[in-house]
C-alpha positions in Angstrom: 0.0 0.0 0.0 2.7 2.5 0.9 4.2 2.2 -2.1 1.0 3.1 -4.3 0.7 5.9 -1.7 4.1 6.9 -3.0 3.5 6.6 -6.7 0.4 8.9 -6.1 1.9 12.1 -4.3 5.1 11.9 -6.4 3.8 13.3 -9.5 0.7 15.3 -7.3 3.9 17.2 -5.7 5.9 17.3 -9.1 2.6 18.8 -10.9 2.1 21.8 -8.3 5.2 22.7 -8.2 5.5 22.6 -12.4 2.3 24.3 -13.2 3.5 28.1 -11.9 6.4 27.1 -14.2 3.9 26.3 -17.2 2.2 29.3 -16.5 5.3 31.3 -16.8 6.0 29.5 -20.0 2.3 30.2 -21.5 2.7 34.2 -20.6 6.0 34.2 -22.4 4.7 32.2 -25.7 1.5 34.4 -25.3 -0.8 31.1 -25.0 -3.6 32.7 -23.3 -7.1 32.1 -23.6 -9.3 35.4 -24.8 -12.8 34.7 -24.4 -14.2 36.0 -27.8 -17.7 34.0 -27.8 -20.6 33.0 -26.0 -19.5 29.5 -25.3 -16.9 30.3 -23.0 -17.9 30.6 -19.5 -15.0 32.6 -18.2 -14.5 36.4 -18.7 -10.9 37.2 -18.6 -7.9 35.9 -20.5 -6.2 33.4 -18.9 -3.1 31.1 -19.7 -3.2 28.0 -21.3 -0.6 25.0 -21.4 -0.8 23.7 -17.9 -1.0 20.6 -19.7 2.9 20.8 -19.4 3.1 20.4 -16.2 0.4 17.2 -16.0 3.0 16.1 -19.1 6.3 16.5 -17.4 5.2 14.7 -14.3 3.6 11.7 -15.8 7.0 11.7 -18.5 9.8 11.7 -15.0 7.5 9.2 -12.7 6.8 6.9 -15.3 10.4 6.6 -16.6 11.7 6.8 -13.3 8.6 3.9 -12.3 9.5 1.9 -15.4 12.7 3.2 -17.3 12.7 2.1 -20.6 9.8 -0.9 -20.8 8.7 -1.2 -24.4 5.1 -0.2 -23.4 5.3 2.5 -21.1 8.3 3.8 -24.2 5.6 3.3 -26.7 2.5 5.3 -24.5 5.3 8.4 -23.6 6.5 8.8 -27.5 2.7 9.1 -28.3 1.8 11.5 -25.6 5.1 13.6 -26.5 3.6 14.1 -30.7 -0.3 14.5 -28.7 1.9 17.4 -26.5 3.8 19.1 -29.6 0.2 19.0 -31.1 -1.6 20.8 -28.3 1.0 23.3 -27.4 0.8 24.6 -30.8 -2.6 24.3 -30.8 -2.5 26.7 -27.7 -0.5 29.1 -29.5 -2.2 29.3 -32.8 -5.2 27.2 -33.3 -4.9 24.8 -35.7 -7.6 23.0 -38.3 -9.4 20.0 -37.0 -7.9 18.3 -39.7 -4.2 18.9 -38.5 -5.2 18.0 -35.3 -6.6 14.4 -36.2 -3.3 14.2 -38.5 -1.3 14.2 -34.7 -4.0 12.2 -33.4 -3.7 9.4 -35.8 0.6 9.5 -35.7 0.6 9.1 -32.1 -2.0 6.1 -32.4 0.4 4.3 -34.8 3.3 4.8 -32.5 1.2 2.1 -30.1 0.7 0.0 -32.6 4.3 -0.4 -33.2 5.2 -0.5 -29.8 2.4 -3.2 -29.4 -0.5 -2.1 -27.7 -3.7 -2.4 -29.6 -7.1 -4.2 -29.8 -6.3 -7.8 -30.1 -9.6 -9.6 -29.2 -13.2 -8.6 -29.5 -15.9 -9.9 -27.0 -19.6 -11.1 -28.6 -21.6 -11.5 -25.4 -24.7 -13.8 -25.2 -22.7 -16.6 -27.7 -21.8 -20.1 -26.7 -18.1 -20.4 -25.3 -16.4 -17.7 -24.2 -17.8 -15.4 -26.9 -14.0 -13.9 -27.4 -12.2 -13.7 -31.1 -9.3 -13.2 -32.1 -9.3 -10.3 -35.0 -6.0 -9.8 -36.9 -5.6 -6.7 -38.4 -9.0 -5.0 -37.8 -7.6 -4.3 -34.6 -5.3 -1.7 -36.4 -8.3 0.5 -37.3 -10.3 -0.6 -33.9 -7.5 0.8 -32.0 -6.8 3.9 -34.0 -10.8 5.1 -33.9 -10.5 4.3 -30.0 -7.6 6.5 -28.8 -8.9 9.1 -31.0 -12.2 8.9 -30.4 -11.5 8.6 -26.2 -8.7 11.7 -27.1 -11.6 14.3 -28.6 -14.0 13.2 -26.4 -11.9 14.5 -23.3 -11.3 17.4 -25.4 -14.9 18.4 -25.6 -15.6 18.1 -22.3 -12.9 20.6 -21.3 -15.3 23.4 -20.9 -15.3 24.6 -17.3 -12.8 25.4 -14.5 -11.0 22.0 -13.4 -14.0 19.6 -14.8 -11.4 17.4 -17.7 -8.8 17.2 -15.0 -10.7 16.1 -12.2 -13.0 13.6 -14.1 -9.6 12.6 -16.0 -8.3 11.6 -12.5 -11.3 9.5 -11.0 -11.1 7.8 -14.6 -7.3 7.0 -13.9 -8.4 5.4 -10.6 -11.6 3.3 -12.1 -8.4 2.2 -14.8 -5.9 1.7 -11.7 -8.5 -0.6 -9.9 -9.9 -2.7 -13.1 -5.9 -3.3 -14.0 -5.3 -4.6 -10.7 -8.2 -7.3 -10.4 -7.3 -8.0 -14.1 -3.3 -8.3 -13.0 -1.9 -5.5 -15.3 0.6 -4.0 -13.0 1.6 -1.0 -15.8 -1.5 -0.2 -16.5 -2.5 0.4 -13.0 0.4 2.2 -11.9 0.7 4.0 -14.8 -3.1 5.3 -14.0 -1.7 5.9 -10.4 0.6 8.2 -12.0 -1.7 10.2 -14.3 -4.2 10.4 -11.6 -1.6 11.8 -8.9 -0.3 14.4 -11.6 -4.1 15.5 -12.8 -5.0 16.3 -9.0 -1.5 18.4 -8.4 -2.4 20.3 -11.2 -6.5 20.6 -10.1 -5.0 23.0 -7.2 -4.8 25.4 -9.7 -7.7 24.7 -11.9 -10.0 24.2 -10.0 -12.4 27.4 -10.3 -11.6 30.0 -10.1 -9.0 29.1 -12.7 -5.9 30.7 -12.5 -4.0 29.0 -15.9 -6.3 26.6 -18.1 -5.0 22.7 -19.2 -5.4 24.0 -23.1 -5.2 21.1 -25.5 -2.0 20.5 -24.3 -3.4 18.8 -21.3 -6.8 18.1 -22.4 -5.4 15.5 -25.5 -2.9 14.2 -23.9 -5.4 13.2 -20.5 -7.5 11.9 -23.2 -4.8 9.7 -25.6 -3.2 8.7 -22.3 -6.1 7.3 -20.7 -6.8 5.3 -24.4 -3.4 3.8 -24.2 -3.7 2.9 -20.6 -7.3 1.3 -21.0 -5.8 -0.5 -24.2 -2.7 -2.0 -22.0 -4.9 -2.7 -19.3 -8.7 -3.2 -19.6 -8.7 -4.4 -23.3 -5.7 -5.9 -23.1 -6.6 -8.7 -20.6 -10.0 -8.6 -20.0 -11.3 -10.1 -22.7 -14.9 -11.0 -21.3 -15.6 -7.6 -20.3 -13.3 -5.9 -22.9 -15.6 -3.5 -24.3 -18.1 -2.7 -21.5 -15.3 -2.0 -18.7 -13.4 1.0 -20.6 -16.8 2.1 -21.6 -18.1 2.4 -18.0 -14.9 3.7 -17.0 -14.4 6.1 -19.1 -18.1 6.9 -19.2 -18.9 10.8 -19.1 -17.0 12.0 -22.0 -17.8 9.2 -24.0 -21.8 9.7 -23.5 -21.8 13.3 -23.8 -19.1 12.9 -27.0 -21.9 10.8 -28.5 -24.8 12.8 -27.4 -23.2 15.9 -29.0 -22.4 13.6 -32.4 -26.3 12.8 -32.1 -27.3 16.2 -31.7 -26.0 17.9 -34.5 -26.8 14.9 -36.7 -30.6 15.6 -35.4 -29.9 19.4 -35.9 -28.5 18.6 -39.7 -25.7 20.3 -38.3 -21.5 19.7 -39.1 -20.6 16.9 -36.5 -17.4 19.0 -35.2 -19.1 21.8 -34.8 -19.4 23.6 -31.5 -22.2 24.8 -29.4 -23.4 24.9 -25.9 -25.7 21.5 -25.6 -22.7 20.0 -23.5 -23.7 18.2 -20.1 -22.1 21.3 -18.2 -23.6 23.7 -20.2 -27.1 22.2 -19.7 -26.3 22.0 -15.6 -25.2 25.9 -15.8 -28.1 26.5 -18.1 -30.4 25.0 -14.5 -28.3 28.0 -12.2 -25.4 25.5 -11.0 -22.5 27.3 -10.4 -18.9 26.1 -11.9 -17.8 24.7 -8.8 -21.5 22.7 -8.3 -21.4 21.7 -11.8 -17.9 20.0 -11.6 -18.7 18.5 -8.6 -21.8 16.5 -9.8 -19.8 15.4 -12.9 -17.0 14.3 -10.7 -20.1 12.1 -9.0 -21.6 11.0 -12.2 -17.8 10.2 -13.5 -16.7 8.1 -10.2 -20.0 6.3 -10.4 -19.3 5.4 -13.9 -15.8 3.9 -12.4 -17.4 2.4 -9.6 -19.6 0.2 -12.2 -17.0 -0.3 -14.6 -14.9 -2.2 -11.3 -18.1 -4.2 -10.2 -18.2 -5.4 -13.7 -15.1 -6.9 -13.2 -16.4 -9.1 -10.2 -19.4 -10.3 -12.4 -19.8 -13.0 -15.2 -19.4 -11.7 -18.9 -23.7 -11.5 -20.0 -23.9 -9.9 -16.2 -21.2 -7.2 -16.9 -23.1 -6.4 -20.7 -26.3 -6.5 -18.7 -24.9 -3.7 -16.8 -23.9 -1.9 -19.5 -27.0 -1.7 -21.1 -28.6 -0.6 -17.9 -26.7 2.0 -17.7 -27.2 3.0 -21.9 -31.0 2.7 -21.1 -30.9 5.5 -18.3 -27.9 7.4 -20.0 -30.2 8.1 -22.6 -33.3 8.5 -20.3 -31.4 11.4 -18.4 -29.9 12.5 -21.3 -33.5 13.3 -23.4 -35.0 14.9 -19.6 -31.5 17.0 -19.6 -32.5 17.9 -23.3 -29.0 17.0 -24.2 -30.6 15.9 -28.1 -31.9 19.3 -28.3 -31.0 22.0 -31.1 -28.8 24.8 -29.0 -27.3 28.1 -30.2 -23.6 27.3 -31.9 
C-alpha cells in the first residue's frame, strides 16, 4: 500500500510545483485564452498550457517507475507528438484536420510499440464469446484512442472539470488493472491520476491557468493507451463494457453531442453549448457545483465499470446496457438531443 501511496503524491507534488512554471511559459509564448464567444464561460484571458506540467510529471515518474519498458516507451512517444500538437494548438489554433493528422501519428506509434485491440468480446454466444481479429484491430484501435482523445477534449469546458473527471477515470483504470493483473496499466493510471489532481489545485475554479489542448489531448490519448494496455488488453470478457463504463462521461456526452447535431442537420465537429455542463449551468449551477456532480456521475461510472469486473461476462453487458437505457433516459430529460445556439 505504501508504495502506491508513493506513486500517487510523487507526480501530485511534481505537478504543483511545475504548473507556476507552465504558467510562466504560457505568458512568455502568449498562449492565453481570450474569451471572444458566448460559449466560453470565463470572462478574462487566462493562460493556457498547464497541460505541461500534468506532461512532465507523468514523463519523469513513469520513466523513473518503469525506465525504458517497451510499453510505457511506446504510450510516452505518443503523448510527446499529442503534447507538440496541443502546445501549438495553444498558441495558434490549428484546423481540425491537423489535429486528427497528430492524433492518428501518435496512435500508430502504439501499434508499433504493441499495444492495440487484439480480441473482441460477442456476449450472449456459446463459449467464451471472445475472437481473435487480426488486423482489424489496427483501425479498432486507431478510432478508439482518437475517439476517447476528442471526447476529453470536448468536455474541457469549465474550470477543473477534464482534469478532475480525468483523474477518478485514472483510478476506475488503476483498480480494473489490478483485479485484471496489469501491473503498468494500473500504476501508470496511479501516476496520471496523482499528476491530474496536483495540477486541479490550480484549476479548480476560479481558474488561474487553463489545461489548453496540451493537457486536455494528452489526459484523453493517455487514458486510451492505458485502458488498451490494461482493460482491453486482458480482459477479454468484459473488454468493451469496462473501458466504456470507466471512461463513461466524456464518451456519453461525445456521443450525445455527435447525435445532436446529426438531429440538428448540423456539421458533426461543430461547436455549441448542448454539452452536459452547459445544460447544468443552463439549470443555475455554479462552476464549482457543476464540476462536482460530474465528478459524482464520473466516479460512479468507475465504480460500475470495477463491479463489472467481479461479475460473469452477460452480467457485466447487462450492466452496460442498464446504464445505456438510463444514459439516454437522463440525457432526453437534460435535453442534451436538443437544437442549441452554436
Amino acid at each position: 500500500m505504501f508504495k502506491y501511496i508513493v506513486l500517487f503524491l510523487t507526480p501530485l507534488i511534481l505537478s504543483f510545483l511545475f504548473t507556476p512554471v507552465a504558467k510562466k511559459i504560457a505568458y512568455k509564448l502568449n498562449a492565453i485564452d481570450v474569451p471572444k464567444d458566448e460559449r466560453r464561460v470565463h470572462k478574462k484571458p487566462i493562460p493556457r498550457l498547464g497541460g505541461l506540467a500534468i506532461f512532465v510529471s507523468f514523463l519523469i515518474v513513469s520513466l523513473m517507475k518503469f525506465g525504458f519498458d517497451k510499453h510505457v516507451v511506446g504510450i510516452l512517444l505518443g503523448d510527446l507528438i499529442i503534447v507538440i500538437m496541443g502546445v501549438f494548438d495553444d498558441i495558434k489554433e490549428l484546423s481540425p484536420k491537423k489535429k486528427l493528422v497528430f492524433q492518428i501519428l501518435a496512435s500508430i506509434v502504439l501499434l508499433l510499440y504493441g499495444i492495440r485491440v487484439d480480441h473482441i468480446t460477442i456476449p450472449f454466444l456459446p463459449g467464451t464469446g471472445t475472437y481473435f481479429i487480426g488486423w482489424l484491430g489496427i483501425p479498432i484501435t486507431i478510432v478508439w484512442v482518437v475517439g476517447i482523445t476528442n471526447a476529453v477534449n470536448l468536455i474541457d469546458g469549465l474550470d477543473g472539470l477534464a482534469c478532475g473527471v480525468c483523474s477518478i477515470a485514472a483510478l476506475s483504470l488503476f483498480g480494473v488493472s489490478i483485479i485484471s493483473g496489469r501491473y503498468t496499466a494500473a500504476m501508470l493510471s496511479l501516476i496520471l491520476s496523482g499528476s491530474c489532481l496536483g495540477f486541479l489545485y490550480y484549476n479548480f475554479n476560479p481558474a488561474s491557468i487553463f489545461m489548453g489542448d496540451t493537457g486536455s489531448q494528452f489526459l484523453g490519448f493517455t487514458l486510451a493507451a492505458i485502458s488498451l494496455q490494461g482493460a482491453i488488453k486482458s480482459a477479454t470478457a468484459v473488454a468493451v463494457a469496462v473501458p466504456i463504463l470507466a471512461l463513461g462521461l466524456p464518451i456519453y456526452d461525445t456521443l450525445f453531442a455527435m447525435l445532436r447535431r446529426k438531429l440538428n442537420n448540423r456539421p458533426i465537429m461543430e461547436a455549441d453549448k448542448g454539452h452536459l455542463h452547459h445544460r447544468l449551468l443552463g439549470l443555475g449551477y455554479s462552476q464549482k457545483q457543476v464540476a462536482i456532480i460530474m465528478y459524482i456521475v464520473s466516479a460512479i461510472f468507475g465504480l460500475t465499470s470495477i463491479i463489472a469486473m467481479y461479475v460473469s461476462t452477460k452480467k457485466s453487458y447487462l450492466i452496460l446496457m442498464i446504464v445505456c437505457t438510463l444514459v439516454l433516459a437522463f440525457a432526453t430529460e437534460l435535453g442534451l438531443l436538443k437544437k442549441v445556439k452554436r
